[in-house]
N, CA, C and O atoms as a DFTB+ gen file, in Angstrom:
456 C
 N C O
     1  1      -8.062      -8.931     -13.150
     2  2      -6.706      -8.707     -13.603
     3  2      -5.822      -8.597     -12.368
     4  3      -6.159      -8.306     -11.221
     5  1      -4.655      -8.882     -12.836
     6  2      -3.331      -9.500     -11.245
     7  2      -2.371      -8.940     -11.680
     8  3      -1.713      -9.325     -12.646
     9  1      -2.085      -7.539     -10.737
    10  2      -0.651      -7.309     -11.051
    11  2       0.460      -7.733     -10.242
    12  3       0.086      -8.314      -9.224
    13  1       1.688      -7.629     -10.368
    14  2       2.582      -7.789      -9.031
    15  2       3.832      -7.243      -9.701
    16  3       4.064      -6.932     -10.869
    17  1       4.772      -7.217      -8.281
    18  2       6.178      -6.858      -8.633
    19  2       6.614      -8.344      -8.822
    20  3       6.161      -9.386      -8.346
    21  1       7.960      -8.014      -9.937
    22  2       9.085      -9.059     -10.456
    23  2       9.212      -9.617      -8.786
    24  3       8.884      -8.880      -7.856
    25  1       9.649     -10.791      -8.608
    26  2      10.636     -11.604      -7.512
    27  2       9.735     -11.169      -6.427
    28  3      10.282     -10.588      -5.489
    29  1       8.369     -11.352      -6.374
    30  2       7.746     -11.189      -5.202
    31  2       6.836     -12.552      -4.417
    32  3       5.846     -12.983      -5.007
    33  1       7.148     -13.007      -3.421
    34  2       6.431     -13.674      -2.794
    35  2       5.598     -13.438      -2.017
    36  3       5.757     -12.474      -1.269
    37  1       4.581     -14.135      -1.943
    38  2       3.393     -14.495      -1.484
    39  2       2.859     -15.198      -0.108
    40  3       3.164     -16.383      -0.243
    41  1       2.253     -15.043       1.060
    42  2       1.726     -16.060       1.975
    43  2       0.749     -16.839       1.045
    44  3       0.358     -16.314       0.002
    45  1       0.458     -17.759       1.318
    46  2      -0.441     -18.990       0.800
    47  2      -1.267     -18.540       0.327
    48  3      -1.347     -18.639      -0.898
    49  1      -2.417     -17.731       1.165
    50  2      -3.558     -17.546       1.125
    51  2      -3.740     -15.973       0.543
    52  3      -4.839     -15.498       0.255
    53  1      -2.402     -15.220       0.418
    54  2      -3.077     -13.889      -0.131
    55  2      -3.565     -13.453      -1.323
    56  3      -3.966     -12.297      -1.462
    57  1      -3.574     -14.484      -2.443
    58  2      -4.101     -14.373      -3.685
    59  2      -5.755     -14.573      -3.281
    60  3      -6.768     -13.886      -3.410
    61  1      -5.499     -15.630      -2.837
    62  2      -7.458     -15.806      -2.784
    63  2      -7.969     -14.855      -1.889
    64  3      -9.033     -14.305      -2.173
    65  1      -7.285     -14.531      -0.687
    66  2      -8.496     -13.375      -0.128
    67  2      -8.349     -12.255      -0.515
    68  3      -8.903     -11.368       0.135
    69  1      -7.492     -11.864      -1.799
    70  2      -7.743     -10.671      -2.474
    71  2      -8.803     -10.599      -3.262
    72  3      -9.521      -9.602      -3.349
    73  1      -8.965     -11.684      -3.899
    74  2     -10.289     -12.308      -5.029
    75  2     -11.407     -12.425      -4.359
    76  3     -12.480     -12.024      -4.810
    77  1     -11.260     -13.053      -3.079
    78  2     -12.546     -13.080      -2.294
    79  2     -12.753     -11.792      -1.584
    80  3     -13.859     -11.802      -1.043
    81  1     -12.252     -10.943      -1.431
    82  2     -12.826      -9.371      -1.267
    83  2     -13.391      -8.917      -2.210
    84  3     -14.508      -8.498      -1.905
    85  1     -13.053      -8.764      -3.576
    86  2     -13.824      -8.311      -4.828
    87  2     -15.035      -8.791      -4.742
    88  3     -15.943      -7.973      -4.596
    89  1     -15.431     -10.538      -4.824
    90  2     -15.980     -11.331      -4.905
    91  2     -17.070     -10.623      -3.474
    92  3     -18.123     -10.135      -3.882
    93  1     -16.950     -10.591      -2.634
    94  2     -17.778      -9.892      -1.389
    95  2     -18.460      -8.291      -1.307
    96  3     -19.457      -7.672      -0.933
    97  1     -17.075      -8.131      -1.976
    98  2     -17.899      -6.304      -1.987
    99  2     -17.844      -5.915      -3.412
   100  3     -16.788      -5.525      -3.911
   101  1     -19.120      -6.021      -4.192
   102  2     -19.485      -5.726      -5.566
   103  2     -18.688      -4.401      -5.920
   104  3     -17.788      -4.420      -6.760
   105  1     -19.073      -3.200      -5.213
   106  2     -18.357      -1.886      -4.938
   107  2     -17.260      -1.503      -5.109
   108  3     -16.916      -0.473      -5.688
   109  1     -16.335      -2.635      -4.413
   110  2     -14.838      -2.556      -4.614
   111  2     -14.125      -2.765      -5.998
   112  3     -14.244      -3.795      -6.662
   113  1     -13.519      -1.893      -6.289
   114  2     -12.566      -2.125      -7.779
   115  2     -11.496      -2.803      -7.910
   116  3     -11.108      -3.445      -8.886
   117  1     -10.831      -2.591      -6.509
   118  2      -9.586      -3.182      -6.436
   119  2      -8.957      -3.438      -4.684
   120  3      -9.309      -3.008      -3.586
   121  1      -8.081      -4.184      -5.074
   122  2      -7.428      -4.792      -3.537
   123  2      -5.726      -4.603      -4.111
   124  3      -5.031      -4.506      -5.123
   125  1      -5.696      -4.639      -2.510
   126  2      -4.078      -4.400      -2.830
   127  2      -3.067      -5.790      -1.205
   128  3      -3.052      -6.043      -0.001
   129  1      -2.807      -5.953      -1.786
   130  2      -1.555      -6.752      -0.349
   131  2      -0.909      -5.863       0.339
   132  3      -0.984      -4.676       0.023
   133  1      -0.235      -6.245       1.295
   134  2       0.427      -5.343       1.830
   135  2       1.709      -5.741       1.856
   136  3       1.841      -6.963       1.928
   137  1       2.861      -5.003       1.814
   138  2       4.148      -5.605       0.999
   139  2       5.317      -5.710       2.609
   140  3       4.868      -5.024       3.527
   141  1       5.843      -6.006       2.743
   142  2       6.846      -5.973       3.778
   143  2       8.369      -6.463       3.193
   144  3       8.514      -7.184       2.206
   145  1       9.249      -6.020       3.860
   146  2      10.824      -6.139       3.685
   147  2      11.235      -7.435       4.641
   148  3      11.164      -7.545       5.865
   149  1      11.763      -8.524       3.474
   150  2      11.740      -9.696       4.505
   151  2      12.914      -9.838       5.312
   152  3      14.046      -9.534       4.935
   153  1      12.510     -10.478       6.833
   154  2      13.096     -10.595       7.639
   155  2      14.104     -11.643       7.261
   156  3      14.114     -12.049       6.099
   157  1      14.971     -12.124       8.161
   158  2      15.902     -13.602       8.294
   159  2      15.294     -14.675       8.047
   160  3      15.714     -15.473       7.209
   161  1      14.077     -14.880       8.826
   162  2      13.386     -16.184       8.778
   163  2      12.621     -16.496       7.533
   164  3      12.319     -17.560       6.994
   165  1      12.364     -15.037       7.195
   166  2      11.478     -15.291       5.531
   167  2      12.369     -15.379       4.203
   168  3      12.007     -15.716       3.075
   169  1      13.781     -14.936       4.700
   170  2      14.284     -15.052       3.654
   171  2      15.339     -16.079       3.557
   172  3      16.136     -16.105       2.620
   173  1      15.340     -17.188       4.833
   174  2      15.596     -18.270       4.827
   175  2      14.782     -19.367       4.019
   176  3      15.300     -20.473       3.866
   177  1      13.477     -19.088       3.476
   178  2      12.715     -20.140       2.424
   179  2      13.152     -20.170       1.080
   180  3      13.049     -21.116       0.298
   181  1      13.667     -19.017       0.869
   182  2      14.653     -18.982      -0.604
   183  2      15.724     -19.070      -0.802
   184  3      16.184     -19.493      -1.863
   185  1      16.775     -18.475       0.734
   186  2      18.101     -18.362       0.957
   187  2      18.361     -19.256       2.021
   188  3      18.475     -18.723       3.125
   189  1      18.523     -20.892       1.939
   190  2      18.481     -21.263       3.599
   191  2      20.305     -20.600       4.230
   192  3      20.445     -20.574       5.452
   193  1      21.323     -20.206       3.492
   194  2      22.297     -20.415       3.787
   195  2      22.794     -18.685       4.639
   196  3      23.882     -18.459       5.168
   197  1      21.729     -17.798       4.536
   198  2      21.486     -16.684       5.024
   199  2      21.152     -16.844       6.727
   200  3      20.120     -17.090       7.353
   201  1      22.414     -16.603       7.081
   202  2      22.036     -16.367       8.811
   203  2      21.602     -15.001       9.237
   204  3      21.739     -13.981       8.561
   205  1      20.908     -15.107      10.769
   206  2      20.085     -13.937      11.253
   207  2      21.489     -12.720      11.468
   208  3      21.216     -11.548      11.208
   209  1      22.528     -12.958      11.804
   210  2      23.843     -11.863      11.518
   211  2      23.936     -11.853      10.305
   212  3      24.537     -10.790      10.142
   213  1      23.751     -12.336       9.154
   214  2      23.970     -11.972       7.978
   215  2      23.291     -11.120       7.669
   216  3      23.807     -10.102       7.207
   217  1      21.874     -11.221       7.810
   218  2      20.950     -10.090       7.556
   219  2      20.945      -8.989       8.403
   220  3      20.678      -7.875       7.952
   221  1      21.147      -9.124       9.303
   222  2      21.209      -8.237      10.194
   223  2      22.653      -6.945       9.735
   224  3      22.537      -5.841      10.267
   225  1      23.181      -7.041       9.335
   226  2      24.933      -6.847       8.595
   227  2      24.504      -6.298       7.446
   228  3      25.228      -5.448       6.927
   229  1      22.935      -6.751       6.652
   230  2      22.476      -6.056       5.405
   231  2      22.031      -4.835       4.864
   232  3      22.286      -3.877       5.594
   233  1      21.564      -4.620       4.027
   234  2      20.552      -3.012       3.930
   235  2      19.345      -3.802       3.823
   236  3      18.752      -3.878       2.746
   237  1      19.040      -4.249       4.606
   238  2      17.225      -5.016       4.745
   239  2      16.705      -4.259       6.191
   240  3      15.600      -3.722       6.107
   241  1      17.278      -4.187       7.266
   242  2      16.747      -3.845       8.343
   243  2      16.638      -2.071       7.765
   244  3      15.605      -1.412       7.647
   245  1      17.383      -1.840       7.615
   246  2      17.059      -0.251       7.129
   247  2      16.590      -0.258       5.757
   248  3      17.028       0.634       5.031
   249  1      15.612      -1.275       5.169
   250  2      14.791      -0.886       3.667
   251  2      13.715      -0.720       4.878
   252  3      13.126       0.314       5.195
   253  1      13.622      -1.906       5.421
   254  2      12.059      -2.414       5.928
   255  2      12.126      -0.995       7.120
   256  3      11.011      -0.815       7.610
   257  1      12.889      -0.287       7.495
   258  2      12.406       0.818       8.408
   259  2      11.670       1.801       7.701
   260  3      10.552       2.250       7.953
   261  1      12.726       2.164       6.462
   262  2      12.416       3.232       5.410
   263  2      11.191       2.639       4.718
   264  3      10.374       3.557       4.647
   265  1      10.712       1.591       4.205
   266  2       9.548       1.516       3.781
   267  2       8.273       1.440       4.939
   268  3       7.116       1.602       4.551
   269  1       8.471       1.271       5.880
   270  2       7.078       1.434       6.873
   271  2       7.353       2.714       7.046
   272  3       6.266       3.276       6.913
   273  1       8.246       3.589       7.287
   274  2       8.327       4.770       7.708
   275  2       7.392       5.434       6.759
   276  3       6.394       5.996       7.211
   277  1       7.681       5.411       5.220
   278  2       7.224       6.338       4.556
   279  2       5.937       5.984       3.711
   280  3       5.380       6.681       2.863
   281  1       5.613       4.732       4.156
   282  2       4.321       4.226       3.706
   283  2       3.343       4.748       4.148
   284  3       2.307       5.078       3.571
   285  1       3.823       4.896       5.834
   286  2       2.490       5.672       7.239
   287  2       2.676       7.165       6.849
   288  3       1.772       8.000       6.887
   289  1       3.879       7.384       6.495
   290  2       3.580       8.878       6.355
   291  2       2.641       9.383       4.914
   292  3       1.754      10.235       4.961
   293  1       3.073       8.643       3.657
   294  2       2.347       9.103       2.441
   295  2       0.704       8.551       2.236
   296  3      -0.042       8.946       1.339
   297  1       0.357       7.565       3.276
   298  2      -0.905       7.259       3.248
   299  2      -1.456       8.455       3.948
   300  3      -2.348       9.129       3.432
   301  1      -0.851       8.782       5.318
   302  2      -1.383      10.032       6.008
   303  2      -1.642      11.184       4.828
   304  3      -2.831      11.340       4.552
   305  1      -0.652      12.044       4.068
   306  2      -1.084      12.879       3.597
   307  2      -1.719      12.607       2.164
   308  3      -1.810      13.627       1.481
   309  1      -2.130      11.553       1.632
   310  2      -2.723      11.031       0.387
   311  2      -4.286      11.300       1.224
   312  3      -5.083      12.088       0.715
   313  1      -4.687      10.469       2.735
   314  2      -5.758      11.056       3.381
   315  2      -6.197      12.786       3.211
   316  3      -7.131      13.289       2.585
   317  1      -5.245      13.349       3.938
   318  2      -4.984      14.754       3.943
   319  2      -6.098      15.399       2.637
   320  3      -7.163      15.993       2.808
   321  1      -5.497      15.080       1.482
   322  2      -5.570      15.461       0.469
   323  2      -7.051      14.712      -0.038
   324  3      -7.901      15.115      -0.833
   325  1      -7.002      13.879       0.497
   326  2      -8.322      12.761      -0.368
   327  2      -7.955      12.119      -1.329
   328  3      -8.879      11.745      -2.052
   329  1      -6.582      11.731      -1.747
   330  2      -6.733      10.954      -2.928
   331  2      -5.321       9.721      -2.702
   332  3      -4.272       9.820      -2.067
   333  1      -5.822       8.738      -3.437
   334  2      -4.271       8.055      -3.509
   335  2      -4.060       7.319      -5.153
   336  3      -4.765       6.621      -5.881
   337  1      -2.722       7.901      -5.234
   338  2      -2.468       7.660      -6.734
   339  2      -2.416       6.237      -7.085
   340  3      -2.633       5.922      -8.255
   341  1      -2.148       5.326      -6.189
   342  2      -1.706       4.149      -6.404
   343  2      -2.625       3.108      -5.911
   344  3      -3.211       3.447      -4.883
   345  1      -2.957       1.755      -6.428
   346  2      -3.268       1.009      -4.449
   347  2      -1.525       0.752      -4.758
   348  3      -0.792       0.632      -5.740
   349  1      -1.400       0.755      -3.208
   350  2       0.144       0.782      -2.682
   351  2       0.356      -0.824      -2.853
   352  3      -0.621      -1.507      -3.160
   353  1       1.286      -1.266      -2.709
   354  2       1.878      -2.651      -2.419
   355  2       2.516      -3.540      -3.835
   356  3       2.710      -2.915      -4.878
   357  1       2.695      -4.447      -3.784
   358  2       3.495      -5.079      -4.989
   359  2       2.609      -6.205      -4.861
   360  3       2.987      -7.160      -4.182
   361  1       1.462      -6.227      -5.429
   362  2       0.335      -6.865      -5.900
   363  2      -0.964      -6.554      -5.592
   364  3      -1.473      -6.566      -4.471
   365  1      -1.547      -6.237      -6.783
   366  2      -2.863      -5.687      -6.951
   367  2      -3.955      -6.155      -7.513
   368  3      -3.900      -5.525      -8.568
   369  1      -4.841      -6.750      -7.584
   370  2      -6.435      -7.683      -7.898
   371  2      -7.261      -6.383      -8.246
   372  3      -7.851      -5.801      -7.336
   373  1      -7.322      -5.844      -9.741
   374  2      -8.947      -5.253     -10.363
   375  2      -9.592      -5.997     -11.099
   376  3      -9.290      -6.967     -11.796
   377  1     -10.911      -5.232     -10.796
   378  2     -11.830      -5.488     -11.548
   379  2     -12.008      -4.900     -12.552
   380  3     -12.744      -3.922     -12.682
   381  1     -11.295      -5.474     -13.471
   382  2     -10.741      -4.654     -15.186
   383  2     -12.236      -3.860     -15.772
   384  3     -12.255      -2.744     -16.291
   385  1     -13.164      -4.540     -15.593
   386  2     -14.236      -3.399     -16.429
   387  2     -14.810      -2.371     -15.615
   388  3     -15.289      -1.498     -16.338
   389  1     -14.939      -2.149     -14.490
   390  2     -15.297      -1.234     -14.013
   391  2     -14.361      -0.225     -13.517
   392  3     -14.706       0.893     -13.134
   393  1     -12.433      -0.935     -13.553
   394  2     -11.340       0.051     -13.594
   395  2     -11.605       0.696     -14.946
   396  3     -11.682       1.925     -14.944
   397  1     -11.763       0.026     -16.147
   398  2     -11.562       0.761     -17.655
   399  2     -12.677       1.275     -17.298
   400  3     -12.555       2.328     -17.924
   401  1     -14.107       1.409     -16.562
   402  2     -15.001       2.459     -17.224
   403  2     -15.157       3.770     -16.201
   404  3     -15.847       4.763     -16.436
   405  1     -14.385       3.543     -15.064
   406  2     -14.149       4.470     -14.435
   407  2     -12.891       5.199     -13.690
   408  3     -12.924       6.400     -13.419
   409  1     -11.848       4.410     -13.406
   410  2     -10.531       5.045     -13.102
   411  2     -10.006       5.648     -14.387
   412  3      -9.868       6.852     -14.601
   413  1      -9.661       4.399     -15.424
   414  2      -8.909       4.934     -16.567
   415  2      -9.678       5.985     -17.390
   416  3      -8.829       6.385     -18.187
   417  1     -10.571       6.504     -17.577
   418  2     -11.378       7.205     -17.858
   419  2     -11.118       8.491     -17.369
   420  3     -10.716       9.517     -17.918
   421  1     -11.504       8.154     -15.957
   422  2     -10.862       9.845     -15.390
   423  2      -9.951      10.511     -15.639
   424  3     -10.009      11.686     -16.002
   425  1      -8.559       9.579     -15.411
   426  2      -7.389       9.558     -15.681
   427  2      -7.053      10.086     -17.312
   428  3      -6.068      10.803     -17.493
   429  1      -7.464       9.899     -17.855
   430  2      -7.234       9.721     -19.457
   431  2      -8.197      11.832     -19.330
   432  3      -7.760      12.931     -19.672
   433  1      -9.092      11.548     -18.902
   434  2      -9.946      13.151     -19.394
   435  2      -8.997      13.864     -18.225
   436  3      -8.406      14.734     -18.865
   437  1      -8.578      13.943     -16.953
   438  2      -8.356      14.339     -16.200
   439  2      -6.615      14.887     -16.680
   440  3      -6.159      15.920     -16.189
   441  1      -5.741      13.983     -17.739
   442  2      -4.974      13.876     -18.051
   443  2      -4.809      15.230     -19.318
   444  3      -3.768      15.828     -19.588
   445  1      -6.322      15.465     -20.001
   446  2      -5.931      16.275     -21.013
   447  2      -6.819      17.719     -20.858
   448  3      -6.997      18.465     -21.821
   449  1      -7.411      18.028     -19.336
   450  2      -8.005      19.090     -19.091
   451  2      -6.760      19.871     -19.026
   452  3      -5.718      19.216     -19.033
   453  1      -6.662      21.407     -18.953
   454  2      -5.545      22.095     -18.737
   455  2      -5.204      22.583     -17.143
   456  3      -4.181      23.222     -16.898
C-alpha cells in the first residue's frame, strides 16, 4: 500500500527503491521518502517561468529552513522517548498485512486502555 501527499513529486527512482527495501528486508513494515521544500531549480520543472529572485522573494526559503529545522529536532526527541508516531515524509510504502496485524492493532487496543 502507497501513500502520499496531494501535489507531490517524485525523483525517478524513489518509488522503486522504496518497494525494493520492503522487498530486501522481510522485517521491515514500512519505508518512508524523505520530503524536501523545493528549491528554484526544482521548481522550475513545473514552473519554468519562476526565476531564482523570485523564489528567493518567497516563503519557500523559510518553509524549507522551518521544515529541516524541526524535522532534526522531533526525530531527536521521538528517539529520546523511543517512539515515532508517524513514518515522517509525504510518501509512505507498507506492508498492509503485517501493518493491520501489528501496528493497527496496537493502536486500536492501545487506543481503548485507560
Amino acid at each position: 500500500m502507497a501513500n502520499q501527499d496531494t501535489g507531490t513529486l517524485f525523483e525517478p527512482n524513489c518509488l522503486g527503491r522504496l518497494v525494493g527495501r520492503l522487498q530486501d528486508e522481510p522485517r521491515v513494515i514500512g519505508t518512508t521518502a524523505r520530503q524536501r521544500v523545493m528549491n528554484a531549480e526544482m521548481l522550475k520543472r513545473i514552473r519554468p517561468d519562476i526565476t531564482p529572485l523570485r523564489w528567493w522573494l518567497s516563503p519557500a526559503p523559510l518553509q524549507g529552513f522551518e521544515f529541516e529545522a524541526t524535522f532534526v529536532l522531533n526525530t531527536a526527541l521521538f528517539n529520546i522517548v523511543g517512539a515515532l508516531p508517524v513514518l515522517p515524509g509525504p510518501c509512505q510504502v507498507l506492508r498492509w498485512q503485517d501493518f493491520k496485524s501489528y501496528v493497527a492493532v496496537w493502536c486500536v487496543s492501545s487506543a481503548r486502555s485507560p
